[in-house]
N, C-alpha and C positions, 0 to 999 in steps of 0.2 A: 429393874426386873419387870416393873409392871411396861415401861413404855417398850422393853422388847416384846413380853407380849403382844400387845394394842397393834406393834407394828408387824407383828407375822399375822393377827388378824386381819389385817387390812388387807396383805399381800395376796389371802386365801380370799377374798371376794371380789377381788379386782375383775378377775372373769366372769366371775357373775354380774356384777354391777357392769360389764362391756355387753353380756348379753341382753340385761333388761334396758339399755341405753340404745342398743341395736333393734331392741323392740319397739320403743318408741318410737324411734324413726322411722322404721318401718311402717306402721302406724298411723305416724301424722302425714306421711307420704302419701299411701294409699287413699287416707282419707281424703285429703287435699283432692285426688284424683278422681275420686270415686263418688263425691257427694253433685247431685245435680244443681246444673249451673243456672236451670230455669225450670219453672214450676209444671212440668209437660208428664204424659206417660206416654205407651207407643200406644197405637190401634188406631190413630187419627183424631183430632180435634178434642184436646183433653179440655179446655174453656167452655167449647161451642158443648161440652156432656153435662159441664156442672150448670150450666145453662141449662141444658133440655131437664136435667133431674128436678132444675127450682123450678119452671112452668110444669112440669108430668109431661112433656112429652117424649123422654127417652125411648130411643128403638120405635118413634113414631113418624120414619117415613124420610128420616135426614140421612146421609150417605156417612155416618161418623158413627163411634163407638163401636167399636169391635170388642172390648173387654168388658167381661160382667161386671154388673151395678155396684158393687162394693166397694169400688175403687174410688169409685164418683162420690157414692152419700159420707166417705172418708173426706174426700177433697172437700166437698160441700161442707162440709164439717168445720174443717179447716178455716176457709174463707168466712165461712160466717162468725165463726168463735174469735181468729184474733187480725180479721179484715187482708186487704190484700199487701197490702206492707208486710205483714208479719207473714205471708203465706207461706212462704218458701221457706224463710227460718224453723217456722214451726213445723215444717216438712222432714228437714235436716235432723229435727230432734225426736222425731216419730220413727224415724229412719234410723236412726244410730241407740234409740231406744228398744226396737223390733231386734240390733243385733247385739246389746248387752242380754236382754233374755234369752238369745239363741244360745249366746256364748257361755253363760253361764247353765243350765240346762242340760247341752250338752256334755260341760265338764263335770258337773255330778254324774249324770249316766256314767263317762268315765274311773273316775274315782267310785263307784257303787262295783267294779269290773274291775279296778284295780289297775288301770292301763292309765293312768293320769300321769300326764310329764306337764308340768305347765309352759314352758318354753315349746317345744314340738309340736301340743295341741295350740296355742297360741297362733303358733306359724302357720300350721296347717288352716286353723278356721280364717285367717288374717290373707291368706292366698288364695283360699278355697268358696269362701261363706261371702266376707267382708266387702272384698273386692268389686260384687257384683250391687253395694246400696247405691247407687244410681237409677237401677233399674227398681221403678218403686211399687209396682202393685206385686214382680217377683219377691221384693222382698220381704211385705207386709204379709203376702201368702204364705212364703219360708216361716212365717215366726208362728204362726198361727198354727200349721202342721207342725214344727217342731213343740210346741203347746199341747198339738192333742196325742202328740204319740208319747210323750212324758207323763200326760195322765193317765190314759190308759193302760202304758204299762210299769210306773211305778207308785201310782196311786193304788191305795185299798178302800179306799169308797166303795159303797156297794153302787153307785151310780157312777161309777167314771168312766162307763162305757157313753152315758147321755155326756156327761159334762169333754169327755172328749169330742163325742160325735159335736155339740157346739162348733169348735177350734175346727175340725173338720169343715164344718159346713161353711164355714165366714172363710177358711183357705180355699176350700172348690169354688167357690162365685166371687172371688178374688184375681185368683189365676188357674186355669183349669189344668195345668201341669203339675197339681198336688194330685190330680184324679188319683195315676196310675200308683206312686207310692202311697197313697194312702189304702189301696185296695190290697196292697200287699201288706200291709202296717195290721190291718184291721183283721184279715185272712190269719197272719202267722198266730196273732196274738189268738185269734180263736183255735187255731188247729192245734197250736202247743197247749191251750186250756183243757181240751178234752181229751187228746192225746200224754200218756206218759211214756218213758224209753223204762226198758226191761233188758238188763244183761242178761243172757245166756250164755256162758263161755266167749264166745267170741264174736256171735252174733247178738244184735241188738234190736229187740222186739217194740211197736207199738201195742200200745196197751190203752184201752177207754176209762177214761175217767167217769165219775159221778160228778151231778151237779149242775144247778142252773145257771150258774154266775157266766159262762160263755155265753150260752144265748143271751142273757143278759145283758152283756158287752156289745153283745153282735147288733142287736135291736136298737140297743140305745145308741150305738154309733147311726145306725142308717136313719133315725128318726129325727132328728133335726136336719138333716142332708135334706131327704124327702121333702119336709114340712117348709124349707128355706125355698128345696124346688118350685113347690106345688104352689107359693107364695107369689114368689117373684114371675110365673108364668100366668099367673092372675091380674097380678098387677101389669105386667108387660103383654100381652098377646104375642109379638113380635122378637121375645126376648131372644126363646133358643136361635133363629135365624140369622139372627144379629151376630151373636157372640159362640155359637157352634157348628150351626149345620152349613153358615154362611163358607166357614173355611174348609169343607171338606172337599169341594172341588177342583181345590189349590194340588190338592196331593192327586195330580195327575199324571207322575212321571213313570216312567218302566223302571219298575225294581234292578230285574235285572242289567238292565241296558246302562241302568246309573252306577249300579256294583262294578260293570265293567270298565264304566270311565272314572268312578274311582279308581279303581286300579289301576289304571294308566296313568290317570295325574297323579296320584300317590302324594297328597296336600302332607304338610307337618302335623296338622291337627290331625288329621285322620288316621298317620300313622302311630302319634301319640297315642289317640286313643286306642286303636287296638293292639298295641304293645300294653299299655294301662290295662284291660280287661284282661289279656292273655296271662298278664304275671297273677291278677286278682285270679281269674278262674283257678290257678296251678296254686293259689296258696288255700285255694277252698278244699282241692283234690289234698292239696296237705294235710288237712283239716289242722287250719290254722283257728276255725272257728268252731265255735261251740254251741248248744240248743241256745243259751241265753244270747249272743253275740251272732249267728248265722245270720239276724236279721237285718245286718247291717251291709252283707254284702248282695245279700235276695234285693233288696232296696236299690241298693244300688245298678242293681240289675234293666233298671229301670232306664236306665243310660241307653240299652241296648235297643233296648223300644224304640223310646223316642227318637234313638238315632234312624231306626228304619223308616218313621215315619215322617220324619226330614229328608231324608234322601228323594223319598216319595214326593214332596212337594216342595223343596229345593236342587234336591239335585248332591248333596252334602249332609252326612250325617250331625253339624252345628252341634259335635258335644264338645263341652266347654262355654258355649253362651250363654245368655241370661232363661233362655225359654226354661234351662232343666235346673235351675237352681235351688226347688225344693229336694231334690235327690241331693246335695252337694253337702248337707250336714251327713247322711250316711255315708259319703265317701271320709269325709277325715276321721269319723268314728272306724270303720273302716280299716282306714290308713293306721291308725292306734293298732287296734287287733296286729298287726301286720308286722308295726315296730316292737310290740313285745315277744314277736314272736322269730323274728329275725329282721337282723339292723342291717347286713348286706340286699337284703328285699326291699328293704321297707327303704333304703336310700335310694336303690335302682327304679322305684316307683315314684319316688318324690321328683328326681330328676327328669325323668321323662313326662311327667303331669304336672310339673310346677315350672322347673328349671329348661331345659330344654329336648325334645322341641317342644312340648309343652302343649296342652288340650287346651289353652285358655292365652297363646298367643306369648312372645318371648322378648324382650327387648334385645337377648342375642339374635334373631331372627330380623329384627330391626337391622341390627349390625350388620349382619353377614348378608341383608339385600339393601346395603344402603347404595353401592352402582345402579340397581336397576332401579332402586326408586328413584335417586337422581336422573335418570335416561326417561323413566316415565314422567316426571314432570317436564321436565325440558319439551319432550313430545308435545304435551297436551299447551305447554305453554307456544310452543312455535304453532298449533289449530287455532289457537284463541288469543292468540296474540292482536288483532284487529281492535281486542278494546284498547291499545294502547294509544292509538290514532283519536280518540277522544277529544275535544278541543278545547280549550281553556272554558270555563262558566264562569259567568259574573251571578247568575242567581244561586239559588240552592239543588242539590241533588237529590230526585225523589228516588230511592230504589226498594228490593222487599228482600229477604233473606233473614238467616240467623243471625243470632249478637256476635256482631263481630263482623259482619259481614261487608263494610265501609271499607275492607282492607284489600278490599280484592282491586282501590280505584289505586293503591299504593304497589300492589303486585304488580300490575302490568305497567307502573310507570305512568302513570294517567300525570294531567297538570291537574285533577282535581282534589282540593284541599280535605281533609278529614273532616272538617269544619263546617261543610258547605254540605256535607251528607245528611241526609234522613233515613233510617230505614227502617222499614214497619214489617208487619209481619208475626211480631214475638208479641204471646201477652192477650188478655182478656180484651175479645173485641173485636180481634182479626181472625180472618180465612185461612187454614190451612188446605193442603190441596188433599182428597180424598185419597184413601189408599188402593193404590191401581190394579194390586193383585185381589185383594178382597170385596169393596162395593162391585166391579161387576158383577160380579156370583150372587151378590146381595140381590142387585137390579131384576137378574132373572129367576129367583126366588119370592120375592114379594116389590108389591108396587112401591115404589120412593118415590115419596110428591117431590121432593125437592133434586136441583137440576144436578149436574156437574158439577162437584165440589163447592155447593149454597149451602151454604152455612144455616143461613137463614134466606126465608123468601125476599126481605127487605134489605136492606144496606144496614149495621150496627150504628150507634151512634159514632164510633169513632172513625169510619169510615164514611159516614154521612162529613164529617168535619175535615174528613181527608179528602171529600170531593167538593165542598168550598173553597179550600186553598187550590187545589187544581183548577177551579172554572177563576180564581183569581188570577193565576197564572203568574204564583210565588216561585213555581220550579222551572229554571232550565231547562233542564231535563231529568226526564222520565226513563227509568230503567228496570225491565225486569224478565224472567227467564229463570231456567233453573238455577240452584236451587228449591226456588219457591215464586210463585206467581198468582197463585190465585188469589190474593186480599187486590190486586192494584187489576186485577183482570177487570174482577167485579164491581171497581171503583170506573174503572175506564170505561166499562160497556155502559153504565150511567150517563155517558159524559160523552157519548163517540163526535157528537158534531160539532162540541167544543174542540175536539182535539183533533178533528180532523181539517179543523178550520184555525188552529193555533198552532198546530206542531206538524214537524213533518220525520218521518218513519227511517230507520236505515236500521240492517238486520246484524247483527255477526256470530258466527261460527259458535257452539255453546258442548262442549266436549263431555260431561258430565256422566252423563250415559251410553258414552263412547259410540255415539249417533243412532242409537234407539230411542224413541219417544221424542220426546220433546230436545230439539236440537242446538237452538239456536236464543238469542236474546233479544229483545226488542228495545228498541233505545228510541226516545222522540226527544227531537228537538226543536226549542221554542222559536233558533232563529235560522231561518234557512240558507244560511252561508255556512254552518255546523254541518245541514246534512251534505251539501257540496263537497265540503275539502274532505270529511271522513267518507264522503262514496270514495273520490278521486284516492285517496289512503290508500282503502281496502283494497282497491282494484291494484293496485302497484304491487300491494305487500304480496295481497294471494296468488296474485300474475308473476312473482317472482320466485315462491315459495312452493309452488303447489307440485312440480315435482319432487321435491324433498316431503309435503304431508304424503303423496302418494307411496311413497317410502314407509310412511308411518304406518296410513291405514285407507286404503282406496276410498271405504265408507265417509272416511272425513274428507276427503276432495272432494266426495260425491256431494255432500252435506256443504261444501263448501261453495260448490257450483250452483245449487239450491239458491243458498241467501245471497248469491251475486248475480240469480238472476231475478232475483225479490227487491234486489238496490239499484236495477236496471241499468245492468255492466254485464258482460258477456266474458269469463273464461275459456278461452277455445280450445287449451288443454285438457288431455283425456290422460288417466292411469293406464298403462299400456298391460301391466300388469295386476291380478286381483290380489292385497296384501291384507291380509289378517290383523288388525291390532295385536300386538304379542305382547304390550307392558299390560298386562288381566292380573287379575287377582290369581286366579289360577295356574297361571305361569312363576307368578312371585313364590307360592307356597308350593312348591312342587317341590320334595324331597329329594338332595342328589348328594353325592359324597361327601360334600363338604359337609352336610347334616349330620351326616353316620359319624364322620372324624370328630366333630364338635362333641357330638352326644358322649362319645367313646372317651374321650379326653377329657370330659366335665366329672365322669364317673369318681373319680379317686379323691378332688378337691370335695366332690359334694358328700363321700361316704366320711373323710375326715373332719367336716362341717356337724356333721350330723354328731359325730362322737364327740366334736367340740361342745355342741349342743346341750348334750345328756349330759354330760361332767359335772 
């Protein structure tokens, strides 16, 4: 008797025990995927900041740091408490620490609301929230905002207007993309304090309250904001220029004239997202939400903003990246409201913002352009194919680039061994190359002593060690180009008479920015029988080829006939025709029926997933 029991109990959890097993994996996948693979953040030169913070010269005249100081006296923080071994470990646990608090936080709001699934919310913060700890001063900000809007509004402290405003101020000079939901965070929560609702039959009256506890709230939120401001603009002179008013001249595009090429390209993201707001506005109009719950989709409203203000100075509304990821705890709050309120919505919403096509990018989308990605590699590999002419090396290979980036000698077929590679670039100590849309704006805003992506005025030390073994002449050759170039520029202009008198130059084709900017790569070699047979090479290859690149993209022949007449060989081939590069990003994500059929046919799978789910 008892072991049939035991055994129909088992049978009853079996699905549950697949779902929390499917969680996990999901889980350790993401995570795997999601945690940074080196100790960096974006705005340029995350080293060369913890640097400028240890001497006090932050936002003092160097072409680096875009992102407010908090991020930095965090890193510094880091580096000095458990050294640079431990740097990144302890980064990982700061990072996945910031999203145990989110995650938990938000699920009490939940359960206070009654909307708690722990599998659905799960998924949702694991797709929505999770996904984006890579990106690390977004996410340190996220945790901190999601901190002050939990105290504020489920705390009863009679101060948890200051002790939020805190959380507030450490997420605004963190990542400034908490500004706008926090002003909506700080707003609701005061209009609802002084504001009450009044039935009358059928209409519904505001009514004023008594009481100071709003102002309150209101004061104490903005006074550590202020006092952080007024602080750090004391301490910095230069701050706001650096990390605010420097990016405002980015957003110089025509509104309208970008609305309209949106609409013409009609990207997957783009159309995710306004199918995602269209269904959220229609379940507002339902009044799917309530005085206590309204807050989460105003919040998220914040999407909409920011998307105009993208468009403005990209060209693409970029909802679903890392820049709005303080909004993205109100979207799965949100997404909750939605599902309790109807599970046909609430799946039609998951699939199109998670599944396909999805605001944050699809591995079916992967799938279904996996032809033209192969067609665009093959393209850029037939332009840059010229490294493959490469010649045997008997010393070592000096090149610069990201971890990993020795692979590119094994891509084109090179004879050179993995073994024989150095490549610099990553790490305390070296030059990254300044950021090309923001330091000019910088430049013509305030004076920068320091030149063209100078680090420093001097050479680092590791770099000072990395222009001994070059005037030794330990390396074969020298290699560098996009990617990244700036650590071996700055080592090289050091050293120009050594190397003009030790090595000799040959250029090739460098596809990266599909021949804007910087085009091409520069290779020296130690022994001049290297640059002979790879001129003789190139000249064959691209003398054979170049009506096929003309095919590809006229700019790259053009760009082609540049570095062949920089290798002193002469292309006497012309594009007869001007041809567009057509493998763009733009082209890739451009919505067409086979999108709508996917979407359309994911619908039934994902509405019975979902009820699988709840069971």
């Amino acid at each position: 008797m008892n072991k049939k029991i035991n055994i129909e109990l088992d049978s009853i959890n079996v699905p549950q025990r697949a779902k929390v097993f499917l969680l996990i994996l999901l889980v350790s996948a993401v995570t795997k995927e999601s945690l940074p693979t080196s100790f960096n953040v974006g705005g340029g030169g995350w080293w060369m900041c913890l640097n400028y913070v240890e001497e006090g010269t932050l936002y003092a005249g160097q072409p680096y740091c875009a992102q407010p100081p908090i991020i930095y006296y965090i890193g510094l923080g880091l580096l000095k408490t458990f050294g640079e071994d431990l740097l990144l470990l302890s980064m990982w646990i700061l990072l996945i620490t910031s999203n145990i608090v989110m995650y938990l936080l938000l699920g009490e709001i939940l359960k206070k609301h009654g909307i708690y699934h722990p599998i659905i919310y799960s998924l949702l913060y694991l797709l929505t929230v999770y996904r984006f700890m890579g990106s690390i001063n977004s996410t340190i900000a996220c945790a901190l905002f999601v901190v002050g809007y939990y105290i504020l509004y489920y705390f009863r402290h009679i101060y948890r207007g200051l002790l939020a405003g805190v959380a507030f101020a450490f997420a605004v000079f963190t990542k400034y993309t908490t500004i706008l939901p926090m002003l909506i965070v700080v707003g609701y929560a005061f209009s609802t304090q002084i504001f009450h609702t009044k039935n009358f039959g059928r209409r519904t009256r505001l009514t004023p309250k008594c009481g100071f506890q709003p102002f309150r709230d209101l004061m104490g939120a903005a006074i550590p904001i202020l006092s952080l401001y007024l602080l750090l603009t004391h301490t910095y002179p230069n701050f706001m220029e650096y990390t605010f008013t420097g990016h405002q001249q980015q957003m110089s595009k025509d509104l309208i004239h970008s609305l309209v090429v949106l609409w013409e390209t009609a990207s997957l993201r783009t159309a995710a997202s306004t199918i995602m707001l269209l269904i959220l506005a229609y379940c507002v109009l339902k009044k799917f939400f309530q005085r206590d719950t309204f807050i989460y989709p105003l919040t998220t409203a914040s999407l909409f903003f920011y998307g105009l203000g993208a468009i403005l100075m990209w060209g693409e509304p970029h909802i679903g990246s890392y820049y709005m990821l303080p909004v993205y705890p109100f979207l799965v709050l949100t997404f909750m409201v939605v599902w309790r309120n109807s599970k046909k919505i609430f799946s039609a919403l998951f699939l199109v913002t998670l599944i396909y096509p999805s605001i944050f990018g699809s591995p079916l989308q992967d799938i279904s352009r996996w032809g033209f990605d192969q067609q665009k590699n093959q393209a850029i590999e037939t332009i840059e194919y010229g490294l493959h002419y490469i010649p045997p090396q008997e010393g070592y290979v000096l090149t610069e680039g990201p971890r990993g980036y020795e692979k590119i000698f094994r891509r084109y077929h090179t004879p050179i061994k993995q073994k024989q590679v150095r490549v610099v670039g990553e790490g305390r100590g070296y030059t990254v190359h300044e950021d090309p849309a923001w330091a000019p704006e910088l430049r013509e805003k305030i004076n920068l002593t320091h030149g063209v992506s100078q680090s420093y005025e001097n050479l680092t030390e590791k770099e000072e060690t990395l222009l001994k073994e070059i005037k030794k002449d330990r390396f074969s050759l020298i290699m560098y180009g996009p990617p990244q170039w700036s650590t071996l520029t700055r080592v090289l202009r050091e050293t120009e008479n050594h190397i003009r008198g030790s090595y000799c130059p040959i250029y090739v084709p460098n596809f990266l920015y599909q021949g804007d900017g910087k085009f091409y790569s520069s290779l020296y070699f130690q022994n001049p029988k290297d640059c002979i047979k790879m001129r003789r090479d190139l000249k064959k290859y691209y003398t054979k080829k170049f009506n096929e690149i003309c095919s590809i993209s006229s700019k790259a022949a053009s760009r082609i006939k540049k570095t062949a007449y920089w290798n002193r060989y002469i292309i006497k081939q012309s594009c007869g025709v001007e041809k567009e590069f057509q493998y763009t990003e733009t082209n890739r994500n451009k919505m067409n029926a086979l999108d709508v059929i996917i979407m359309l046919l994911m619908y039934p799978p994902t509405f019975w997933f979902m009820k699988f789910l709840e069971s």
